[in-house]
N, C-alpha and C positions, 0 to 999 in steps of 0.2 A: 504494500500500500504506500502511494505516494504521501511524503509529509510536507504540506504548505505552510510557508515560513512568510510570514508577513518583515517587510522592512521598511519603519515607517518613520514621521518624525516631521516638526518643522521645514518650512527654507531653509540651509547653507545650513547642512546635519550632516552632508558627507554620502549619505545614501545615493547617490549615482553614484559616485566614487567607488563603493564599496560594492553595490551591483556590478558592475563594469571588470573592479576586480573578481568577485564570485565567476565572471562570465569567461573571464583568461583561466581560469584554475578548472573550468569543463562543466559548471553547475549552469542547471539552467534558468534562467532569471526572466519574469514576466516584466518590461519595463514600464515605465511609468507615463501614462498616456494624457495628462492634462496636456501636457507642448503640443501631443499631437491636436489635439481637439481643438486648441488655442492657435494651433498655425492654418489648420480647416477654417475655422470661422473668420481669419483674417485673409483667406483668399476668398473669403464670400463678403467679404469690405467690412467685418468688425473684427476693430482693435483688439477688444476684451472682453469675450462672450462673458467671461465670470461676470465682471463688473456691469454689463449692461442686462444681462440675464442669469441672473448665478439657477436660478433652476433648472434652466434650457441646459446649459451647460451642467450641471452634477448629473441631470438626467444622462446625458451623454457619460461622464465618467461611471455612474452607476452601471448603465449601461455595458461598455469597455470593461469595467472590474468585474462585474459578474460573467463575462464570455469569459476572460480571463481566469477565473476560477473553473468553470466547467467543461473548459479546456485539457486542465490537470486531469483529467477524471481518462483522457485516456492515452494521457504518459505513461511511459514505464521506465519509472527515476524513483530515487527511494525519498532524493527530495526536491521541492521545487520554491525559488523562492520569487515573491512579487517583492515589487518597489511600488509600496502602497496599496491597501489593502479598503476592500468596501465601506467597513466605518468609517474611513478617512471622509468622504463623503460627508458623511451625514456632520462628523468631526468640524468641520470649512462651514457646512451648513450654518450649524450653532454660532461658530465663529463671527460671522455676521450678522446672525440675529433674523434668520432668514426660516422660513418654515417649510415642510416638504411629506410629503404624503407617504400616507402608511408603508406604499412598498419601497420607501429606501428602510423603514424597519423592517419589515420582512426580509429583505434581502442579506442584510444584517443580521437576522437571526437564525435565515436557513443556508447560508455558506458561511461557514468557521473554520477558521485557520485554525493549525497545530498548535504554532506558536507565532507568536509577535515578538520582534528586534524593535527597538525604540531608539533613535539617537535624538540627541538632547541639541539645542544650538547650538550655534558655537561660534562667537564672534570671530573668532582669528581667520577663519575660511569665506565668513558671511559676504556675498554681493549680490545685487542684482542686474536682473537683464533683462530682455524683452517681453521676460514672460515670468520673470521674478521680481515682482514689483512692490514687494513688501518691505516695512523697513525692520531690520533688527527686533525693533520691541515688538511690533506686529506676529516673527518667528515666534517670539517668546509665550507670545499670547496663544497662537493656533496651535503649540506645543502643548499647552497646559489642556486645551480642548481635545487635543489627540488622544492624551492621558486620561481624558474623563470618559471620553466615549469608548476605549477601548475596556476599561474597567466596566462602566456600564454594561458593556456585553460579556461579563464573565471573563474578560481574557486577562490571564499573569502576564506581565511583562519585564521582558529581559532587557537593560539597559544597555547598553556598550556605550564608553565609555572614550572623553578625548584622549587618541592615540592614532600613532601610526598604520594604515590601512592593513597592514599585515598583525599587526596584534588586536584589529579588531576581529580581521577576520577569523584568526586562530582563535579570543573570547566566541565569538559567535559560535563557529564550529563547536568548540568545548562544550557551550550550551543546548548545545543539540544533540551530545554525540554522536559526533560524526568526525 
């Protein structure tokens, strides 16, 4: 049986870094699809679907996160991990204060991950770009929502911790073992 490893966390946490490297070591990593969805809606002429529709938009990553899960179902890997997982969703949702219908909870309730990786911000790496538009305190804040909502669904989570990408990734592993 496959085991799905959520790997989540504010902006400028390192998590593509650390996907990126999981993907050079042979693991196979679901990437992280807001850029995608954020680079779609600006060849249909908007900037910032979050910001001009944050619903339109999560429906879309709900959407994406949940194919991405039932995906797994017919790998044959012992583990798989995503770069951001379906509460994240709901997670960003709260984060602005924004309301959303039953089935982003349901979808949250009926795909669960094994386990969740949490990386914490981290100023020293933190910038933004085209499509990372938040500032620092802002990471800090949708941090603290990532953490409520993943508890809220019953999930432990394993922290890793500011370090070199290779002792994260040996922590990670360790916590899996693997």
């Amino acid at each position: 049986m496959t085991k799905r490893v959520v790997i989540t966390g504010g902006p400028s946490t390192g998590k593509t870094t650390l996907i990126n490297s999981l993907k050079e070591k042979g693991f196979l990593c679901f990437d992280e699809i807001s850029r995608q969805v954020t680079l779609e809606a600006r060849q249909e002429g908007i900037e910032q679907l979050f910001l001009k529709d944050p619903l339109l938009f999560s429906k879309k990553l709900l959407e994406g996160r949940t194919e991405q899960f039932l995906r797994s179902y017919s790998i044959d890997e012992s583990v798989v991990f995503y770069d951001r997982g379906i509460p994240d969703v709901l997670a960003y949702m709260d984060y602005i204060g924004d309301t959303y219908p039953q089935e982003f909870i349901d979808q949250c309730q009926n795909h669960r991950y094994d386990s969740v990786i949490i990386l914490n911000p981290w100023k020293r790496i933190y910038s933004r770009d085209g499509e990372r538009y938040e500032t620092f305190e802002q990471a800090l804040q949708i941090h603290r929502h990532l953490v409520d909502t993943y508890k809220h669904y019953g999930y432990a989570l394993t922290e890793l911790p500011e370090d070199s990408v290779n002792n994260r990734i040996q922590i990670l592993l360790d916590s899996l073992n693997l």
